[in-house]
C-alpha positions as CSV (number, residue, x, y, z in Angstrom):
1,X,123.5,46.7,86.8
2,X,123.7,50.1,84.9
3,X,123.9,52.0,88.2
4,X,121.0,54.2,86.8
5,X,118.5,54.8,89.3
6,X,115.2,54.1,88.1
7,X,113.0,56.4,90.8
8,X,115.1,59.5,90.0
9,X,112.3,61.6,88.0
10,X,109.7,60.9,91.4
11,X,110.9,63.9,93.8
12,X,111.1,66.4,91.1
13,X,108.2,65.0,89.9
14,X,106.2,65.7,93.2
15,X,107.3,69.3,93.6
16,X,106.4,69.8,90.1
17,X,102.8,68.9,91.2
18,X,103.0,70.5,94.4
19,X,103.6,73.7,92.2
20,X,100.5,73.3,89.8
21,X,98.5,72.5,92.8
22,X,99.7,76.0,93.9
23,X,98.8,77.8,90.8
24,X,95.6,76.2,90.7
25,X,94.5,77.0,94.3
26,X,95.6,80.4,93.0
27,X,93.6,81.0,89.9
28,X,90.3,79.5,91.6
29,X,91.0,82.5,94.8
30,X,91.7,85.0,92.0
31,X,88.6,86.2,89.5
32,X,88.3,86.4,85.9
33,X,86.3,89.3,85.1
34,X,83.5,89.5,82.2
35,X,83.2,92.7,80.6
36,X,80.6,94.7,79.1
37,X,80.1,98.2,78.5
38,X,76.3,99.9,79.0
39,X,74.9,103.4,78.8
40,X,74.2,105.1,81.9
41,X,72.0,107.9,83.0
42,X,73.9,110.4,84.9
43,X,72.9,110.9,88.7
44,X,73.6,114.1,89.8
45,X,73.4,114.2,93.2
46,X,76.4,111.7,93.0
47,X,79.3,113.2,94.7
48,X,83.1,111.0,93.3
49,X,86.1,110.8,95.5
50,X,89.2,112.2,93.7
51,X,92.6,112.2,95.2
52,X,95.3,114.3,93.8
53,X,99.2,114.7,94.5
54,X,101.2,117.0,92.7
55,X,104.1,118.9,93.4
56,X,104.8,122.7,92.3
57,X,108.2,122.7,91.2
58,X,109.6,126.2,92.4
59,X,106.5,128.3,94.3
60,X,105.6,128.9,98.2
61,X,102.8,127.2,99.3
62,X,100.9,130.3,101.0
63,X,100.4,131.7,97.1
64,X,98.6,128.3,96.0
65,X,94.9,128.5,96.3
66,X,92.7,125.6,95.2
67,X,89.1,125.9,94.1
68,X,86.0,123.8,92.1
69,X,83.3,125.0,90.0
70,X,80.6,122.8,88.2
71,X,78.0,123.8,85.9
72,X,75.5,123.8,88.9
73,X,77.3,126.1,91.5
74,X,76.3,129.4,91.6
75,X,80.3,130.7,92.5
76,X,83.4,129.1,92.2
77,X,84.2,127.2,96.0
78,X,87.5,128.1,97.4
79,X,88.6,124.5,99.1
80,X,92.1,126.1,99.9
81,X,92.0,125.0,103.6
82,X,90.8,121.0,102.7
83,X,94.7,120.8,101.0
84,X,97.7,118.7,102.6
85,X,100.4,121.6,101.7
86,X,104.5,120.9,102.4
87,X,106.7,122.9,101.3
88,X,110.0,121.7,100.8
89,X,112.7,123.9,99.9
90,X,111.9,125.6,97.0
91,X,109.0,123.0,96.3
92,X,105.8,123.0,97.3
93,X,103.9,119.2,98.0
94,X,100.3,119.1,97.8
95,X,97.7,116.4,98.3
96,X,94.1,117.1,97.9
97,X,91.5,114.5,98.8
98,X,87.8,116.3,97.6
99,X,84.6,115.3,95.5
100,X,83.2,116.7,92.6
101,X,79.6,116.2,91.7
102,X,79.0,114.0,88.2
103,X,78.2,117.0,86.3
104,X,80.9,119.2,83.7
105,X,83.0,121.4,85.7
106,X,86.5,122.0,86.9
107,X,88.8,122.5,89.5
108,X,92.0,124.7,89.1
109,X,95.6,126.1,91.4
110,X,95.3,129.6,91.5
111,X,98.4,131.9,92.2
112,X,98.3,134.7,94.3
113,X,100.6,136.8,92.3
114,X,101.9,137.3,88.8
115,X,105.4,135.9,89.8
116,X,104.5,132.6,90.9
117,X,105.9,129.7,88.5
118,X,103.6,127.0,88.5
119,X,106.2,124.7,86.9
120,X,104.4,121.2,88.0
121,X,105.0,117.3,88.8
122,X,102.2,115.0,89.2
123,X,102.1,112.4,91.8
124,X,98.9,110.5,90.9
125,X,95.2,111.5,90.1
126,X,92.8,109.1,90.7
127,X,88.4,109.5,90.3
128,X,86.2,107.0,92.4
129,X,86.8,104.2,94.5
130,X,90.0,102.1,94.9
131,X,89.7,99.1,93.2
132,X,93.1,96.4,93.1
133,X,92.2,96.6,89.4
134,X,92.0,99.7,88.5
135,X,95.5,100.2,89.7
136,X,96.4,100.4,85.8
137,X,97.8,103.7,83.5
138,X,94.3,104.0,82.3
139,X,93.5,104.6,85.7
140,X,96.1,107.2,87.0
141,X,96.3,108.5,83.3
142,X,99.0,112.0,84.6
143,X,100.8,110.0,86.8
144,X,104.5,110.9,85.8
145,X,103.5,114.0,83.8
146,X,105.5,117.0,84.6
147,X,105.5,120.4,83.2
148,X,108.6,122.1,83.7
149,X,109.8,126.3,83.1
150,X,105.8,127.1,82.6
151,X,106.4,131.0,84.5
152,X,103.4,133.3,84.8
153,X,101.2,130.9,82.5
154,X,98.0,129.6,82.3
155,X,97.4,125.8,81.8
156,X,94.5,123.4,80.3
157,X,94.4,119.6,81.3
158,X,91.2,118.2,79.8
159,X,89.6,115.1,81.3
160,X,87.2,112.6,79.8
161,X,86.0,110.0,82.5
162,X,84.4,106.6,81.9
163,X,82.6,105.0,84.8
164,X,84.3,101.6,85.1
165,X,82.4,99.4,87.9
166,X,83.6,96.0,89.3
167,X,81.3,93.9,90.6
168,X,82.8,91.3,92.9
169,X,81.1,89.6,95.6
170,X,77.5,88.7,96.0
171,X,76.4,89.0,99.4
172,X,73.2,87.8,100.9
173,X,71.5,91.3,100.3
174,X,72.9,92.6,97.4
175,X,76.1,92.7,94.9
176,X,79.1,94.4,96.2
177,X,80.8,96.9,93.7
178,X,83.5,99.3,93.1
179,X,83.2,102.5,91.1
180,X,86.5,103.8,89.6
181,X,86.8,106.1,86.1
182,X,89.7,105.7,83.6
183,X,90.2,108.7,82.1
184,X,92.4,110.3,79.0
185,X,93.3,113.8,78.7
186,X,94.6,116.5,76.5
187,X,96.7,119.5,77.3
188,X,96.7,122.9,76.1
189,X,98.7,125.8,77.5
190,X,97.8,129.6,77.4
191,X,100.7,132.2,77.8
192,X,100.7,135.3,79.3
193,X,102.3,137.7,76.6
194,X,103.0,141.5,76.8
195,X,100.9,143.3,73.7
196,X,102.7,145.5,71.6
197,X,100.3,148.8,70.8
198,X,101.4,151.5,68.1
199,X,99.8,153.8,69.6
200,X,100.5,155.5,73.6
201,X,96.8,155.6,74.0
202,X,95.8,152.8,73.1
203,X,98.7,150.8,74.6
204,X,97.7,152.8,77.7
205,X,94.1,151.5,77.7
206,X,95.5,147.7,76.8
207,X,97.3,147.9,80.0
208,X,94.6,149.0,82.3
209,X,92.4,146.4,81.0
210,X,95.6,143.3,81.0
211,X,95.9,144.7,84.9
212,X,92.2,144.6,85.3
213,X,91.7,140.9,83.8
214,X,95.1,139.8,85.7
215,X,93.2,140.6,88.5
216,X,90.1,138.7,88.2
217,X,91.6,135.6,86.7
218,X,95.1,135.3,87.9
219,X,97.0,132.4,86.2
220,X,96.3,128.9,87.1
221,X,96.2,125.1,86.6
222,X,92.8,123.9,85.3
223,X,91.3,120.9,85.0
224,X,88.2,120.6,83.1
225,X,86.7,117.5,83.4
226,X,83.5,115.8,81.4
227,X,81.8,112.0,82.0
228,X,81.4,109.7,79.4
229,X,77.6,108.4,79.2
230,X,78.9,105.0,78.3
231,X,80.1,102.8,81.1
232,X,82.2,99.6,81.6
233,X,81.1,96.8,84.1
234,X,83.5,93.9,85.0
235,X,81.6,90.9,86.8
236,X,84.1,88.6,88.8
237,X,83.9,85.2,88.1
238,X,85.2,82.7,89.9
239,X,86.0,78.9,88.8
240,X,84.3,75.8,90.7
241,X,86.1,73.5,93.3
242,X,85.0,70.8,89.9
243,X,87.3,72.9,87.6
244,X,90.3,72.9,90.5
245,X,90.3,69.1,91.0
246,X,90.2,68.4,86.7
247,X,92.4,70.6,85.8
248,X,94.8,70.0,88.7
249,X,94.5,66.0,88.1
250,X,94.7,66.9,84.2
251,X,97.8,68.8,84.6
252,X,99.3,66.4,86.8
253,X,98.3,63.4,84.6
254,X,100.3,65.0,81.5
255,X,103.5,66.5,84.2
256,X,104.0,62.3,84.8
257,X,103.2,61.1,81.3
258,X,105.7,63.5,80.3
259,X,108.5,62.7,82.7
260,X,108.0,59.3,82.2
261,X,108.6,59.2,78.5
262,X,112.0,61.7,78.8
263,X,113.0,59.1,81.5
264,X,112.5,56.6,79.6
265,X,114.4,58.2,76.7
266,X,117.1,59.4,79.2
267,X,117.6,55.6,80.3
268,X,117.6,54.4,77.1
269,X,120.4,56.8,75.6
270,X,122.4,56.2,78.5
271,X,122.5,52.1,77.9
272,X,122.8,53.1,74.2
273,X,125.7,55.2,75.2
274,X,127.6,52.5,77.6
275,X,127.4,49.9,75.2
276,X,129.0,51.8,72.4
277,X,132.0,52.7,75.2
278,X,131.8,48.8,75.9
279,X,132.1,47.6,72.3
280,X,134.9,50.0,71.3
281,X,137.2,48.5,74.6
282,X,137.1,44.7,73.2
């Protein structure tokens, strides 16, 4: 006897198909999505969650305000009292959780004085609703952006949103969906800088007016944003109990063909192997 045992590859051979099984029960739970992208007319009366968290670096939190302005509000809305503020030390945490209408418009930190440094980390920034696929960077687009050593400056964060819906289970009514927004940005800074006059009077009249305009629009962080009229949908589709069972028995089919030949090949390069030992003894 060659001592080989013959049944060796049938254990490993099992768990093997125990693991496809697995990832096959998987993949038929877990959608595919089909994507296609659409224009859209803009509703206004929509109002879209946004959630923000951002930390100001080295400011008190009683000299932060927070307010929004679209193109349809008469005023800008102070929404100072609907933040989450901490301060921490020397840092000030802050979570706002707010909706804008889908029209052009912004939202923006004030400071209360000139002094303030609205040196800035964010957290996360995220438009619509929370979808486990839209937890991508296209999604959260600032997380991780920081702006550090800014001072008395003013601050531009442009936003471009495209409605991205996910449609994922059909219910007996109606199809369930999700509205998120990826979104890109640009940045553009504006700094506060003293002006240099020639002459006392006119230098005189420069600073009346820099006092008057530091008055009315104290420095801030803005964010503009502005909706795409294109739109992405993504339809879940989900595979068949008739797909799970083929491919599973498919897979498994090919995991035993396959074993079966390296045993084969393993047994027979093993006799190969003692005969040549055998031979060389005599």
């Amino acid at each position: 006897s060659s001592g080989i045992n013959a049944e060796w590859p049938l254990r490993p051979g099992l768990l093997m198909m125990t693991a496809i099984f697995y990832s096959q029960i998987s993949m038929w739970l877990t959608p595919g999505y089909k994507r296609r992208t659409t224009v859209k007319r803009a509703a206004y009366d929509d109002f879209i969650p946004v959630d923000l968290n951002m930390t100001f670096i080295s400011a008190n939190c009683d000299k932060i305000n927070f307010k929004i302005h679209d193109s349809f509000s008469v005023q800008t809305k102070d929404k100072t009292k609907h933040l989450n503020k901490v301060q921490r030390g020397e840092s000030c945490r802050v979570h706002a959780d707010f909706f804008v209408r889908k029209i052009n418009g912004q939202f923006f930190f004030t400071a209360t004085d000139e002094k303030t440094d609205l040196s800035h980390t964010f957290g996360g920034l995220t438009f619509g609703d929370y979808h486990p696929s839209a937890n991508k960077p296209a999604f959260r687009a600032l997380s991780g952006t920081s702006l550090r050593d800014i001072g008395a400056s003013t601050h531009d964060y442009n936003l471009k949103l495209l409605l991205t819906e996910f449609y994922d289970h059909e219910t007996e009514h109606e199809l369930e969906y999700s509205r998120a927004y990826q979104y890109t940005f640009s940045y553009r800074p504006h700094v506060i800088k003293e002006k240099k006059e020639a002459d006392k009077k006119e230098k005189k009249e420069a600073d009346k007016k820099e006092k008057k305009d530091e008055k009315a629009k104290p420095h801030y962080i803005r964010f503009k944003y502005n909706w795409s009229p294109l739109s992405s949908e993504y339809t879940a589709e989900y595979s068949s109990v008739y797909y799970l069972l083929t491919n599973t028995i498919a897979y498994s089919g090919a995991l035993f063909t396959t074993a079966g030949v390296l045993h084969r090949a393993y047994l027979g390069g093993a006799s190969f192997v003692k005969r040549t030992i055998a031979a060389k003894k005599l």
